[in-house]
Each structure stands twice: as C-alpha cells, then as structure tokens.
Short mmCIF file of the C-alpha atoms (twelve columns), coordinates in Angstrom:
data_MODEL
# 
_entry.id   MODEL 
# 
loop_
_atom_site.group_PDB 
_atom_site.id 
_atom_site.type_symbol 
_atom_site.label_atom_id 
_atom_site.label_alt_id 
_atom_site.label_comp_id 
_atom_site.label_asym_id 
_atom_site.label_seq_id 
_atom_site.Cartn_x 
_atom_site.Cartn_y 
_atom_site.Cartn_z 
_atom_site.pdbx_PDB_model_num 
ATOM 1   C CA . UNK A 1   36.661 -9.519  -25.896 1 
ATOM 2   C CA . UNK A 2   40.096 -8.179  -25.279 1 
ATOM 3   C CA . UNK A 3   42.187 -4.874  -24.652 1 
ATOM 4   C CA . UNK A 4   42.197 -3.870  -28.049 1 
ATOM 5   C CA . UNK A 5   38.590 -3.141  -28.320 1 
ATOM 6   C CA . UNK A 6   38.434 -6.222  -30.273 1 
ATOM 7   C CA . UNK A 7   35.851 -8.842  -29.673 1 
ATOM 8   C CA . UNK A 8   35.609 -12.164 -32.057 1 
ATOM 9   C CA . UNK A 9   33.092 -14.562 -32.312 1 
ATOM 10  C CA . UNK A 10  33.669 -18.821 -31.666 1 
ATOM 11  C CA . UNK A 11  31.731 -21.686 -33.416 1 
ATOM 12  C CA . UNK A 12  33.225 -24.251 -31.119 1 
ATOM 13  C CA . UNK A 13  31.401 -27.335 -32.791 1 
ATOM 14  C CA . UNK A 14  33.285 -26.297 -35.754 1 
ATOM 15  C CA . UNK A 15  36.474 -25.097 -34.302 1 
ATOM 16  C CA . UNK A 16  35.821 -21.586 -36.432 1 
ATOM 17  C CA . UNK A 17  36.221 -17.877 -35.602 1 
ATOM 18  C CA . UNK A 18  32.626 -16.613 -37.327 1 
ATOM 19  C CA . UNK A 19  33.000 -12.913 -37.071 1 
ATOM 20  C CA . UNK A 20  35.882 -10.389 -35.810 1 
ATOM 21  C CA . UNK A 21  33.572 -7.697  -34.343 1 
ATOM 22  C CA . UNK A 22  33.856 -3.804  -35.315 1 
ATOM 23  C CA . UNK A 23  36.743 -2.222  -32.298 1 
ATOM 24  C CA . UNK A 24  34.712 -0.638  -29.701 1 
ATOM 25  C CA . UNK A 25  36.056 2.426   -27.559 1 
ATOM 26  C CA . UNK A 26  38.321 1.827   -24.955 1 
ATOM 27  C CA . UNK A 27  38.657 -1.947  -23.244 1 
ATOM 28  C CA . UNK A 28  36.134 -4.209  -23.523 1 
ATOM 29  C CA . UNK A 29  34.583 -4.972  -20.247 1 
ATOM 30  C CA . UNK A 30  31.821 -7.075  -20.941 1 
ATOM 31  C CA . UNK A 31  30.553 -10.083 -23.754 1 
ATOM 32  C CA . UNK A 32  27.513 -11.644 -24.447 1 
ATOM 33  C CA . UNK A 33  25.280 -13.629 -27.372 1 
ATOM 34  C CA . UNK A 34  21.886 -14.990 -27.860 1 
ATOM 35  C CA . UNK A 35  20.221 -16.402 -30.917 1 
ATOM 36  C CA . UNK A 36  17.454 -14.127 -31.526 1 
ATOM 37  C CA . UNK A 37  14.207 -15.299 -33.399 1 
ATOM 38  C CA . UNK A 38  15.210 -18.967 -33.081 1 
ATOM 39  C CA . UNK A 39  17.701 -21.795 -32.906 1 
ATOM 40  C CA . UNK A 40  17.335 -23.022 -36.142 1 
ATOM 41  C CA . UNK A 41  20.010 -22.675 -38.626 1 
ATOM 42  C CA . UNK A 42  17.449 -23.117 -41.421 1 
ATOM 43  C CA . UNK A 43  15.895 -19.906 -40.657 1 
ATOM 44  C CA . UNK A 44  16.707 -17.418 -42.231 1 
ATOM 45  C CA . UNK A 45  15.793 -14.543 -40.446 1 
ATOM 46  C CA . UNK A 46  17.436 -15.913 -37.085 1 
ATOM 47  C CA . UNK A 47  20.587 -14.204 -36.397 1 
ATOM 48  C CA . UNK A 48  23.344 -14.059 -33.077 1 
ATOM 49  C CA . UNK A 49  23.234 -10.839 -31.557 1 
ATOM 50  C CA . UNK A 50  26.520 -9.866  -29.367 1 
ATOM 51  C CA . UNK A 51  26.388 -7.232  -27.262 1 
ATOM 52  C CA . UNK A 52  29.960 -5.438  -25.869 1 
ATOM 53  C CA . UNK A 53  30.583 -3.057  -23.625 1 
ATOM 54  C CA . UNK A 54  33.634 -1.289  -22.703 1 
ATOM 55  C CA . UNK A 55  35.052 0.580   -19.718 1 
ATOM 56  C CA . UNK A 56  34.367 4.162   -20.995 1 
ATOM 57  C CA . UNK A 57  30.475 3.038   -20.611 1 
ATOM 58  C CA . UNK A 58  30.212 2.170   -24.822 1 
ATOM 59  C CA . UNK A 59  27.892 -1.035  -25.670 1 
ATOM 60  C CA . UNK A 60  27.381 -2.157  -28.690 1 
ATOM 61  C CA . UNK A 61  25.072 -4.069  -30.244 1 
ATOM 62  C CA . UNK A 62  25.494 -6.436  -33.518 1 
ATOM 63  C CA . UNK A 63  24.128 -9.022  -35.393 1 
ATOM 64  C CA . UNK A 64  25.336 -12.372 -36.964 1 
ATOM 65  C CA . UNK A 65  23.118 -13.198 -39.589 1 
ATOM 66  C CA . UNK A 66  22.513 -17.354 -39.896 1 
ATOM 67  C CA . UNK A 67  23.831 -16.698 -43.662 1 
ATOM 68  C CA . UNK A 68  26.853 -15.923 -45.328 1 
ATOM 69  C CA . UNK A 69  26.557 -11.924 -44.787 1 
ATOM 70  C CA . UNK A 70  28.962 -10.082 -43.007 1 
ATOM 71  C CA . UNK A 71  28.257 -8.637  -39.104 1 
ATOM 72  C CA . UNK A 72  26.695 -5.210  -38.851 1 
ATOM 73  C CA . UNK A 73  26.927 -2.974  -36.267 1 
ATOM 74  C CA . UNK A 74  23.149 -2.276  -35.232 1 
ATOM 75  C CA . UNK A 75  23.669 0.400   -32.607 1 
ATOM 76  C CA . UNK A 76  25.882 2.297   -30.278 1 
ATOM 77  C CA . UNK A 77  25.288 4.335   -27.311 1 
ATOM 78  C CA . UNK A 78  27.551 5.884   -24.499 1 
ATOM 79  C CA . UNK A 79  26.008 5.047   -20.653 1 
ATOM 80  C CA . UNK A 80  27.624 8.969   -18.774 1 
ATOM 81  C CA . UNK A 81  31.018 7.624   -19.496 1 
ATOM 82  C CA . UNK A 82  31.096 4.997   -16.680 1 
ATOM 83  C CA . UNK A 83  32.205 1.865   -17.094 1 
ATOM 84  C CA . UNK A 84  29.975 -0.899  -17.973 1 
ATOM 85  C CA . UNK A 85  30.498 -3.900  -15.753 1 
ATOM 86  C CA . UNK A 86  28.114 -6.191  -17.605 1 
ATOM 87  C CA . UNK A 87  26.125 -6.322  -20.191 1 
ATOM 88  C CA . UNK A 88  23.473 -9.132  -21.400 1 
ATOM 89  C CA . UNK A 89  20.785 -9.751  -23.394 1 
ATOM 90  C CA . UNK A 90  17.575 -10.356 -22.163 1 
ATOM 91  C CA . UNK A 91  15.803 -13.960 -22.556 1 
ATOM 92  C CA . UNK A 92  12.722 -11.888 -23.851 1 
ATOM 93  C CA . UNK A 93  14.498 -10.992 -26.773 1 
ATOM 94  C CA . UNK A 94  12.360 -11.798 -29.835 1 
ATOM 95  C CA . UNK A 95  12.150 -10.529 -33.375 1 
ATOM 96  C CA . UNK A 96  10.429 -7.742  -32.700 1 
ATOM 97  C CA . UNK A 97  13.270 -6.305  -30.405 1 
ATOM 98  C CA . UNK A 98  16.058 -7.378  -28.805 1 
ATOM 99  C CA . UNK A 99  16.221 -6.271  -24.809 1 
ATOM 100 C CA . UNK A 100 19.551 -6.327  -22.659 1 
ATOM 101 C CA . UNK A 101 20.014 -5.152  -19.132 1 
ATOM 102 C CA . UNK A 102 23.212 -3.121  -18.610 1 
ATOM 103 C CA . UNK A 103 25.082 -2.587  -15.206 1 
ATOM 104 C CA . UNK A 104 27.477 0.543   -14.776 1 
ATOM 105 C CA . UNK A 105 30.186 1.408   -12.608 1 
ATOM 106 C CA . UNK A 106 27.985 4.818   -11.400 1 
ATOM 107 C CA . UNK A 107 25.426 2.409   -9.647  1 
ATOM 108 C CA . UNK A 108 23.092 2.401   -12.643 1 
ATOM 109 C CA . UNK A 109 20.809 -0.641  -13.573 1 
ATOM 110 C CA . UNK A 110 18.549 -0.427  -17.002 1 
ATOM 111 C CA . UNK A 111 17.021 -2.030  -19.364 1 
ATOM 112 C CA . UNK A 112 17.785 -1.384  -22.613 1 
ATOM 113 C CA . UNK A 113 15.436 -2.260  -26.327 1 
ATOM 114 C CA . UNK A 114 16.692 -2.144  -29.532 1 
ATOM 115 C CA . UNK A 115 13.610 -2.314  -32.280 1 
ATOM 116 C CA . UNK A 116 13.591 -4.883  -35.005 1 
ATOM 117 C CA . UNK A 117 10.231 -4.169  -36.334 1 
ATOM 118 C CA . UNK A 118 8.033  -1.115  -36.061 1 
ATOM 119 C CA . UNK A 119 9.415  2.118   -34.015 1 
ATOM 120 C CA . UNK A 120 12.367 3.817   -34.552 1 
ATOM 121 C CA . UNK A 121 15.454 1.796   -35.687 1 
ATOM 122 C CA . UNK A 122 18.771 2.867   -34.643 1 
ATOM 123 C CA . UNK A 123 18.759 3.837   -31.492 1 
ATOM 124 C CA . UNK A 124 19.140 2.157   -28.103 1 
ATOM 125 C CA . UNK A 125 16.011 3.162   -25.703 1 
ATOM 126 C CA . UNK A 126 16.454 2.259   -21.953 1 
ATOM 127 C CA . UNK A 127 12.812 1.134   -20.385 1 
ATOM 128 C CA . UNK A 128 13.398 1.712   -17.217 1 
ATOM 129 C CA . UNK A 129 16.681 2.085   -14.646 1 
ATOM 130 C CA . UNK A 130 17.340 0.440   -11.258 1 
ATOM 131 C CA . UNK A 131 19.022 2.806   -8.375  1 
ATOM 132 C CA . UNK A 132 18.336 2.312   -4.466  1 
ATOM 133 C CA . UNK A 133 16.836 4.774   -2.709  1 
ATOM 134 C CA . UNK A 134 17.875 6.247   0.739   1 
ATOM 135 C CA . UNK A 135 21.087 5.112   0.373   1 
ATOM 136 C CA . UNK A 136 24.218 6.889   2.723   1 
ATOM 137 C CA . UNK A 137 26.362 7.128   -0.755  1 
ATOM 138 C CA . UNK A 138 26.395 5.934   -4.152  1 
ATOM 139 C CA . UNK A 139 26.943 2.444   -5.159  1 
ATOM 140 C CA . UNK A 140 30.016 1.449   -7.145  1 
ATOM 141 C CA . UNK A 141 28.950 -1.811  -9.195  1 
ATOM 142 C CA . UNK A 142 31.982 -3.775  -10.018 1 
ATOM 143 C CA . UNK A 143 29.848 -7.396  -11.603 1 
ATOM 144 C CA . UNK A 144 26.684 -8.285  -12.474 1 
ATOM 145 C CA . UNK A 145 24.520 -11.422 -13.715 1 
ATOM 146 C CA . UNK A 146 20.889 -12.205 -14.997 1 
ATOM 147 C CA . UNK A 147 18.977 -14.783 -13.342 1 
ATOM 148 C CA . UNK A 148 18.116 -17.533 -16.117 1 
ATOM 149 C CA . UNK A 149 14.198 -16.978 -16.292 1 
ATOM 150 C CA . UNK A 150 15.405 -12.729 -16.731 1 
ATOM 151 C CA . UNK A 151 13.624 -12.215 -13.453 1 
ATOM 152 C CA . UNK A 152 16.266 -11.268 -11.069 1 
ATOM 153 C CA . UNK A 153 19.596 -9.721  -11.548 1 
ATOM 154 C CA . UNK A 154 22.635 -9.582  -8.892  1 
ATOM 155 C CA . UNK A 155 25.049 -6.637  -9.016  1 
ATOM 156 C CA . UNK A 156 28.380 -7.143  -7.207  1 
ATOM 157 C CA . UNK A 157 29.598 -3.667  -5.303  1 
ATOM 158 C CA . UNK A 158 33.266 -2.989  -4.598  1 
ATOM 159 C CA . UNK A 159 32.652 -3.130  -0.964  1 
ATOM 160 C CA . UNK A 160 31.699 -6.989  -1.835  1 
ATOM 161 C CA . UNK A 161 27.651 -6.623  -1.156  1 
ATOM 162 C CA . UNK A 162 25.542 -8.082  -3.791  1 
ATOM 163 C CA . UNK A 163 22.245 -6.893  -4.285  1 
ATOM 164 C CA . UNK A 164 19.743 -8.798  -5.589  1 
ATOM 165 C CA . UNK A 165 16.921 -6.921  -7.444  1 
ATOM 166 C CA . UNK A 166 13.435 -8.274  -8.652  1 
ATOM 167 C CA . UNK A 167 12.988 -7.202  -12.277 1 
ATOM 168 C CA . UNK A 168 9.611  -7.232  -12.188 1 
ATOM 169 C CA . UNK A 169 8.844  -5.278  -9.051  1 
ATOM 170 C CA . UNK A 170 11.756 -3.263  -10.233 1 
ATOM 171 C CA . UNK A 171 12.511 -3.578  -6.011  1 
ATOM 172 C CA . UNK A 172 15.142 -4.924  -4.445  1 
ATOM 173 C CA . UNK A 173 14.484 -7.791  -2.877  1 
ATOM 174 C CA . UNK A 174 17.295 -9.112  -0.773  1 
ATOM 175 C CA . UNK A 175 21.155 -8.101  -0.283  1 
ATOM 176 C CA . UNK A 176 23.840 -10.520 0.711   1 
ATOM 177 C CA . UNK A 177 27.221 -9.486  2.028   1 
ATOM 178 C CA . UNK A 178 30.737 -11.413 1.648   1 
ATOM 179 C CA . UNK A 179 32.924 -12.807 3.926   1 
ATOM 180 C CA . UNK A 180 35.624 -10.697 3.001   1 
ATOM 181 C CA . UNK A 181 34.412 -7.343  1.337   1 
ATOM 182 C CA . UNK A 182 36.565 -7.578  -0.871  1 
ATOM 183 C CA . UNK A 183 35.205 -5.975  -4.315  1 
ATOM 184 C CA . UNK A 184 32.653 -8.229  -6.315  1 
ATOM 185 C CA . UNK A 185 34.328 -8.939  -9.517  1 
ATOM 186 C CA . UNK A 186 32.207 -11.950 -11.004 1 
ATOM 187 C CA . UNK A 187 28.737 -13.511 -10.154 1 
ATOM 188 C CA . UNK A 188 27.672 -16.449 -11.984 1 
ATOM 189 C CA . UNK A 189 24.148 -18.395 -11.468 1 
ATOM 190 C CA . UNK A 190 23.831 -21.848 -11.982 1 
ATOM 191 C CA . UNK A 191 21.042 -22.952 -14.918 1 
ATOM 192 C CA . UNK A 192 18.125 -23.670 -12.466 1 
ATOM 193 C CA . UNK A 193 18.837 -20.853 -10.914 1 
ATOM 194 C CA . UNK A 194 18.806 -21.635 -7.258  1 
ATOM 195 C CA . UNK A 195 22.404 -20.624 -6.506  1 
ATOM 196 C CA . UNK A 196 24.770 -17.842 -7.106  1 
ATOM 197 C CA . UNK A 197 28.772 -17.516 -7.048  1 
ATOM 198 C CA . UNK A 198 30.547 -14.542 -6.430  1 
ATOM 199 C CA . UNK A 199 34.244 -13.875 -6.047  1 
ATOM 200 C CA . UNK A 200 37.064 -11.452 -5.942  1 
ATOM 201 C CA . UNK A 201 39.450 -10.814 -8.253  1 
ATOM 202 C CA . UNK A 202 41.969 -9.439  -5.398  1 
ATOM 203 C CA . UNK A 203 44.519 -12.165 -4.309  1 
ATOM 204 C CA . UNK A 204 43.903 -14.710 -1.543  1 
ATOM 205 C CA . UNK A 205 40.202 -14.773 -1.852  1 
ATOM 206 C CA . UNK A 206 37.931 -16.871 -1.336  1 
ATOM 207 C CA . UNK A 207 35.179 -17.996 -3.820  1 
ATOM 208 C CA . UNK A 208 31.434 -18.284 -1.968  1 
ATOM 209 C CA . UNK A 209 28.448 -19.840 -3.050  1 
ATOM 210 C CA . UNK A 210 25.158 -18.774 -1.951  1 
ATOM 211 C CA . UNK A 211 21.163 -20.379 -1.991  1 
ATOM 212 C CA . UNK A 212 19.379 -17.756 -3.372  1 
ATOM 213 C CA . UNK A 213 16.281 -18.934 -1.608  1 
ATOM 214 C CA . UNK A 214 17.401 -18.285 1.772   1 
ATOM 215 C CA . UNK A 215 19.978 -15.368 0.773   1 
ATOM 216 C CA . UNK A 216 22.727 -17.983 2.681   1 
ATOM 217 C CA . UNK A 217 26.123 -18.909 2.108   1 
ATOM 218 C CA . UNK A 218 25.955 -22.331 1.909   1 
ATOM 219 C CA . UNK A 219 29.988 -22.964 0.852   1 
ATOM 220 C CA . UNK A 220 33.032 -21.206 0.603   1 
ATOM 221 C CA . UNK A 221 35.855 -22.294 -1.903  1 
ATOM 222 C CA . UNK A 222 39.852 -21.638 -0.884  1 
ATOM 223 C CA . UNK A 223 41.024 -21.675 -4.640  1 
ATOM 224 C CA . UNK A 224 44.864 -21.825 -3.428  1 
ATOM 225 C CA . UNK A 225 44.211 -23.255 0.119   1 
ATOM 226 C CA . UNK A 226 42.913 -21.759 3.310   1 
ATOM 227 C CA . UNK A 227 45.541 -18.903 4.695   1 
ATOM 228 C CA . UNK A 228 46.801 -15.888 3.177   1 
ATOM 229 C CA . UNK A 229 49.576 -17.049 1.021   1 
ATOM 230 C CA . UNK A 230 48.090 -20.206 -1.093  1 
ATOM 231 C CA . UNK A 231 48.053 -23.131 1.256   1 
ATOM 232 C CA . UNK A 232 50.334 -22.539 4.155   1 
ATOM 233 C CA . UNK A 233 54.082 -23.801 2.720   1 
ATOM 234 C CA . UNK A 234 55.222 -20.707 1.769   1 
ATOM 235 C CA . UNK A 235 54.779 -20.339 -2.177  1 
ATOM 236 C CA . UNK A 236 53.433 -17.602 -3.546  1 
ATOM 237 C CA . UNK A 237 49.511 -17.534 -5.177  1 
ATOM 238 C CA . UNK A 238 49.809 -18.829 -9.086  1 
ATOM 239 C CA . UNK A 239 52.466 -21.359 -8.144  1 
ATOM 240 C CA . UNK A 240 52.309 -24.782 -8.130  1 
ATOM 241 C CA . UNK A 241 54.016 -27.144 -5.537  1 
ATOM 242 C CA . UNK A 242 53.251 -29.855 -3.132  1 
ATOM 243 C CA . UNK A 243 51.753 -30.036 0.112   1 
ATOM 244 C CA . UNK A 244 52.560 -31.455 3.350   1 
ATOM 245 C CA . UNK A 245 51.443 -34.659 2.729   1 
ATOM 246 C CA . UNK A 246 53.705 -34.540 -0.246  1 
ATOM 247 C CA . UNK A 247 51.223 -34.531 -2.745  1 
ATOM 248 C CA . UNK A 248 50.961 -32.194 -6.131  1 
ATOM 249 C CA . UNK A 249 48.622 -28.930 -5.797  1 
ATOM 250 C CA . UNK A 250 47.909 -25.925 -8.159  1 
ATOM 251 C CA . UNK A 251 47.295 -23.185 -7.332  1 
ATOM 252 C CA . UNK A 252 45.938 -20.802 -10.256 1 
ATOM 253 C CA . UNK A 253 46.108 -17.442 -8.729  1 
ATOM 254 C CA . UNK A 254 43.819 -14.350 -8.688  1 
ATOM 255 C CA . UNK A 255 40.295 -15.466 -9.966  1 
ATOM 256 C CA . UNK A 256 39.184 -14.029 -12.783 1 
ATOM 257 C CA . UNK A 257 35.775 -15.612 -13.114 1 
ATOM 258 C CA . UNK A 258 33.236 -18.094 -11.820 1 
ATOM 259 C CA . UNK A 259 30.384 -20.493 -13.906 1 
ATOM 260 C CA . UNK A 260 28.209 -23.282 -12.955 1 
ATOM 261 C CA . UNK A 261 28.098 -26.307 -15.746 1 
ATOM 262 C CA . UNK A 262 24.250 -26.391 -17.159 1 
ATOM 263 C CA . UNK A 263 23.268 -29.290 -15.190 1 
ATOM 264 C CA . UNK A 264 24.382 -27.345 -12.126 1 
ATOM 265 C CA . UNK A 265 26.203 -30.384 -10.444 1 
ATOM 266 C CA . UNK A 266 30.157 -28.796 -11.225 1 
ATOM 267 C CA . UNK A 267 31.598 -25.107 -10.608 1 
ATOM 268 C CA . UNK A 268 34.602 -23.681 -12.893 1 
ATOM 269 C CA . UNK A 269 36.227 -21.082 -11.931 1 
ATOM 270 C CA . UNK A 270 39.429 -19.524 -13.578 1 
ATOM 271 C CA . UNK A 271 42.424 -17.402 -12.838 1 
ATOM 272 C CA . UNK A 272 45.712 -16.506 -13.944 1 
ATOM 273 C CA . UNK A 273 47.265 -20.203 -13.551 1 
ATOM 274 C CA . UNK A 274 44.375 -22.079 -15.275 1 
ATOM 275 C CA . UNK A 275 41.347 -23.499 -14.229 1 
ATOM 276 C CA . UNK A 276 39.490 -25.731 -12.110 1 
ATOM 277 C CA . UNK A 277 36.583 -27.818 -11.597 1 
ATOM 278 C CA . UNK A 278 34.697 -28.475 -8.230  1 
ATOM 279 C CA . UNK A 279 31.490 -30.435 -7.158  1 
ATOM 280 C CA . UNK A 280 28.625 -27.707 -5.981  1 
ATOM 281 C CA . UNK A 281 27.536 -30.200 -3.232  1 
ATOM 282 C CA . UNK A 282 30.999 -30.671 -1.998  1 
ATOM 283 C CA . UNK A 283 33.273 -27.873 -2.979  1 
ATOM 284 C CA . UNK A 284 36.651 -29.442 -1.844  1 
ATOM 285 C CA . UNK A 285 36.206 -32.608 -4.425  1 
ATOM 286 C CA . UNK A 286 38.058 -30.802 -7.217  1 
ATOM 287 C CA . UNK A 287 37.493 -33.306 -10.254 1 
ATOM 288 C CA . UNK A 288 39.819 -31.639 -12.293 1 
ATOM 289 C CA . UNK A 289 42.372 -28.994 -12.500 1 
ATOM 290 C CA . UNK A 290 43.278 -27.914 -15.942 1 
ATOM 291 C CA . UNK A 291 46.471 -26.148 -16.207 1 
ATOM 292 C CA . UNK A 292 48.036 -24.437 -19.606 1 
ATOM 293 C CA . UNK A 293 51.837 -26.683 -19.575 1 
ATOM 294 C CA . UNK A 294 53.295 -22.916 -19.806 1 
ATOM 295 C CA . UNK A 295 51.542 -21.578 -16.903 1 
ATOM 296 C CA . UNK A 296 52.853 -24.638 -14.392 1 
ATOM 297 C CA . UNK A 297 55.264 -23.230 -11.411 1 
ATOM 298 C CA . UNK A 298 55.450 -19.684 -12.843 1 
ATOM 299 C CA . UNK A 299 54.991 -16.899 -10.704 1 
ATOM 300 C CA . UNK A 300 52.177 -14.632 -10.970 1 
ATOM 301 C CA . UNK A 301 52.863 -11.613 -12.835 1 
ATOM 302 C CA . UNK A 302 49.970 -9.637  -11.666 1 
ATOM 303 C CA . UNK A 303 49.909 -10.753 -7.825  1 
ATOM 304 C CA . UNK A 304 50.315 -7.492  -6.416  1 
ATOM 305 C CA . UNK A 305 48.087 -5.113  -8.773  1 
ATOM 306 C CA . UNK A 306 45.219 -3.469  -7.953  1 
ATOM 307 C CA . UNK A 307 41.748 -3.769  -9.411  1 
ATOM 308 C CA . UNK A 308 39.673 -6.002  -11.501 1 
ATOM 309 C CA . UNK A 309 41.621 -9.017  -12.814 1 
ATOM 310 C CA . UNK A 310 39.649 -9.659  -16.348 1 
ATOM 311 C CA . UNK A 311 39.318 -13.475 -17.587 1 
ATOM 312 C CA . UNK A 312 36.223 -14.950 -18.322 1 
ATOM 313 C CA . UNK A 313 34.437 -19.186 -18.318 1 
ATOM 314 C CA . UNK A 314 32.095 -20.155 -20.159 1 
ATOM 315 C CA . UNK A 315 29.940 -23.824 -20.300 1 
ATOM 316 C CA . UNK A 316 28.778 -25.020 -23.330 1 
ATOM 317 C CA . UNK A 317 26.478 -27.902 -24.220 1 
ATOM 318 C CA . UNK A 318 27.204 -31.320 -25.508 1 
ATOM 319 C CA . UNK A 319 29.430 -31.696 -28.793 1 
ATOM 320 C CA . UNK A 320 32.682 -30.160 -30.125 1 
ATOM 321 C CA . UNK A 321 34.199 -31.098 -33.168 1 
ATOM 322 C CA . UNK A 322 35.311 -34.696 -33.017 1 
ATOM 323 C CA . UNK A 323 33.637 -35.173 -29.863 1 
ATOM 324 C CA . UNK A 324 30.148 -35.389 -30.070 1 
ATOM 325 C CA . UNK A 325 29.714 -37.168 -26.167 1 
ATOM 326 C CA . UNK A 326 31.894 -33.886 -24.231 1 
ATOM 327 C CA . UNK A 327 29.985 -30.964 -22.690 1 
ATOM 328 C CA . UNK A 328 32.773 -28.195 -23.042 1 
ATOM 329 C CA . UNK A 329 33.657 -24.944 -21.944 1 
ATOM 330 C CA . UNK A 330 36.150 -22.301 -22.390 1 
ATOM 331 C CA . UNK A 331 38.943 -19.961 -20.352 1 
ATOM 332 C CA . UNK A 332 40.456 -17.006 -21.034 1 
ATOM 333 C CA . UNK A 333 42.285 -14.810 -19.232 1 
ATOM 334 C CA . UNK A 334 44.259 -11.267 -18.997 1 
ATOM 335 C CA . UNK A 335 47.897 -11.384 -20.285 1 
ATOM 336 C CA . UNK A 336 47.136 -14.352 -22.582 1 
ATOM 337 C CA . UNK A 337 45.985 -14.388 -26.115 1 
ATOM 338 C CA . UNK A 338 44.599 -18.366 -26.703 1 
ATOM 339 C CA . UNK A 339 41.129 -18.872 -25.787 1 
ATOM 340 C CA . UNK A 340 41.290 -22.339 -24.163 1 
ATOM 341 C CA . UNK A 341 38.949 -24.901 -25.174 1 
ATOM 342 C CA . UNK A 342 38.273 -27.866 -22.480 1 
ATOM 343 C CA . UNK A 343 36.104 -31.232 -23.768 1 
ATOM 344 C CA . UNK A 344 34.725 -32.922 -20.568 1 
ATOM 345 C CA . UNK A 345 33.308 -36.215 -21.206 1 
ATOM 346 C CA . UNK A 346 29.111 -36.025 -20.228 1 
ATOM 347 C CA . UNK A 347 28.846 -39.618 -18.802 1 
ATOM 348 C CA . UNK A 348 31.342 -38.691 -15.775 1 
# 
C-alpha cells in the first residue's frame, strides 16, 4: 500500500502484479492477505482476501478470486475517523465469513466479520471491541500484531507500552514497557509465537525483542550502533562509513519495520537505507545487510521529521521464480516506489 490510496497485489513465485486494488480514502496505513477457504489453486471457490486500511480510519475488504475474474470490493466501513494502525485477518477465517481484528489510533480494539454465507452480506459487523478500563487517559495505539494461533494481539502505544491482550478472555493479560518510550511504530511476532519485536520509527532507536512467556526483554538491537548519532564517528543515521577498526558499516536509518523469518532463527528489520538481517539468539551477528546501490552514503532525507516513518518486511516461504531452494522476503519503504525482492538461500 502506498500514499496514493493505492494498494497492489504480488505473486512473487511468478514475479506478477495480480490485482491493482480499488484507491481507498486517504493514506493507506495498513496491508494484509489470507487465502480464505483453502490453499489450493484448484479450488475454485478459494479466493485472497486483502484487507486495507487507511489513516482517516477506512478498511476495506476485497477478494481475489483463484480464477481469471477481476477483484471486487466486498465492503467498506469508516472506524470514528481515526486512524487505523493495523488491520489483519483473522486465522479463523473460513468460507462462511471472513474475521479481521482492527486497531485504531482512538485506543479501540475489535473484531470485525464479514458474512460469506447466510446473514446479511455487505456490511462489516464488529463482534466485540477491546478498551482498558480504569485507565488515567485514553490510549493512543500507534502498531499492532496478531499472535499466530489468533489468540493474543499486542498494540504498540505512542508512549512505547505494549499491551498484550488475551482474545479469548477479551482481558488483558500482561503489558510490557520500552526502554526508550519512544512511540511503538511496528510489532512483529515470530511464527511459533514465543517472541515479539517492537521498535520505533523515531531516529536513534533501538529495536527490542521480548519472550512473551515471561513479558522480558531478552535483547536489544542498535540498528546504527550504540550512541545517539549511528555508531559514535560522527556520521549522521542513514549513512554509511567505516568504523574505528576501519571496517565497512551501514547504517540504514529510521526503522520502518520489524519481521521474524518463519523458522524464527533470523530478524529483518528495514529502514530508510535498506535492510538487514540478524540472528534472534545473538542479535549482533548480522548475516546480511542488504542495501539498494542508490541508497549507499546518502543522507537521510527524513532524519529530522516527526511521526510514523511507514515501510513495511515481509518473509515468505521457499521458492521464487528461478529459485526454487531461497526463502524470500520483501522491503519497502516511504519515499521509494520499487518493492524490493530479496532470495535468501534455505540451506544457510
């Protein structure tokens, strides 16, 4: 999804755009898809429903049929005008309806159905909303991310807590607080879902990764090095250069977003110089930096500017066109057009 209200559609194993989607109001905020009603392309009444939302608190849902046919726009609905910071869809989608849980700005959680079969089609009906209670003042959500069973969900505040609520208790059931406060602007779980990442968008900060079983940090990440202005020599964050010991570092900026591979054993996480690619069990073995060759030792345009810094990384599984042995995932970020496309070989 982009600025224009424009959000397209990748087949990376075939190196096609499948669908551009119908322009959604205001700035996309928030992209997600899930096969819905299986994974096989034979079936033919499987389709790849993308939901959007947008920061005047639109989200959208459509669906990709597994055919020939053209997207349609299923439904539309407007959360109070606040923004919506994320929104998924739910693993317990099936083809009798197809669930998402939305996060706004305002502090709101829900859960939101959209009918297939039986009901009323057409319309977006939210099952139940998430708010704490008792609170001093309201929340102001700036992230969120669903658990991968669709159990818990984390929401990311701009005072940089991140609560953590239980979905089926609809309670919250643990809060964790960063060292920084700086505002929460992605959370990422890894796929067995025993650890979370959260980071800041604002510059200089630092990328933490926390076991959700004992609501710990267990490591922090210095993206550009470990004091205020990259890595002590004096250049400025999104600038590359070498170190004291004379040898090359990147530095890639403001983050933009954070994702664990599927096996869980690497972290990406992305900013305005490019990307790169860290061990969970030792964060400071970086296997691999990935750098755009236009991006290398140019400044950082948006250093200095306040609020959410929009980019996002995703993992895919194993195969791309012409490479049938590479897991693979992709980087985007604000200020650029090209979606990136990374193969990483899956023996290494």
């Amino acid at each position: 999804g982009g600025r224009d209200g424009q959000a397209v559609v990748y087949d990376v194993g075939r190196g096609v755009v499948l669908a551009s989607l119908a322009k959604c109001p205001g700035l996309i905020s928030s992209v997600a898809g899930a096969v819905i009603g299986g994974k096989d392309d034979d079936n033919a009444s499987s389709f790849v429903a993308v939901v959007t939302g947008s920061d005047e608190g639109t989200i959208r849902l459509h669906s990709l049929p597994s055919g020939r046919d053209e997207p349609a726009l299923l439904a539309e609905r407007n959360f109070d005008s606040s923004p919506v910071v994320s929104a998924v869809i739910h693993p317990s989608s099936d083809d009798q309806a197809v669930r998402m849980i939305v996060a706004t700005r305002n502090g709101k959680i829900a859960l939101v159905k959209y009918r297939l079969a039986g009901g009323e089609r057409g319309a977006l009906e939210t099952v139940f909303e998430l708010t704490r209670q008792g609170k001093e003042k309201e929340d102001v959500y700036t992230a969120g991310a669903l658990h991968p069973d669709g159990l818990i969900y984390a929401a990311g505040t701009d005072e940089g807590t991140i609560f953590i609520w239980d979905l089926k208790t609809k309670a919250l059931a643990g809060t964790l607080e960063s060292d920084d406060q700086q505002s929460i602007d992605c959370i990422a779980f890894s796929e067995n879902g025993y650890h979370v990442a959260t980071s800041s968008s604002a510059p200089s900060t630092a990328i933490q990764i926390w076991d959700l079983r004992k609501l710990q940090s267990i490591a922090t990440i210095h993206p550009n090095g470990s004091d205020g202005n990259g890595d002590g020599d004096g250049k400025e964050d999104g600038q590359s250069g070498d170190d004291a010991n004379g040898n090359t570092r990147v530095d890639i900026g403001r983050i933009s977003s954070v994702a664990f591979d599927p096996s869980g054993v690497f972290l990406a996480y992305s900013g305005e110089g490019g990307t790169k690619v860290c061990m969970v069990k030792n964060v400071e073995d970086v296997v691999c930096a990935l750098i755009p060759s236009k991006t290398k030792g140019r400044k950082s345009k948006k250093k200095d500017e306040a609020g959410p810094f929009r980019g996002g990384v995703v993992w895919g599984g194993v195969g791309t066109a012409g490479a049938e042995e590479k897991v693979w995932f992709a980087s985007g970020c604000d200020g650029e057009r090209p979606l990136r496309i990374w193969g990483v070989s899956a023996t290494e």
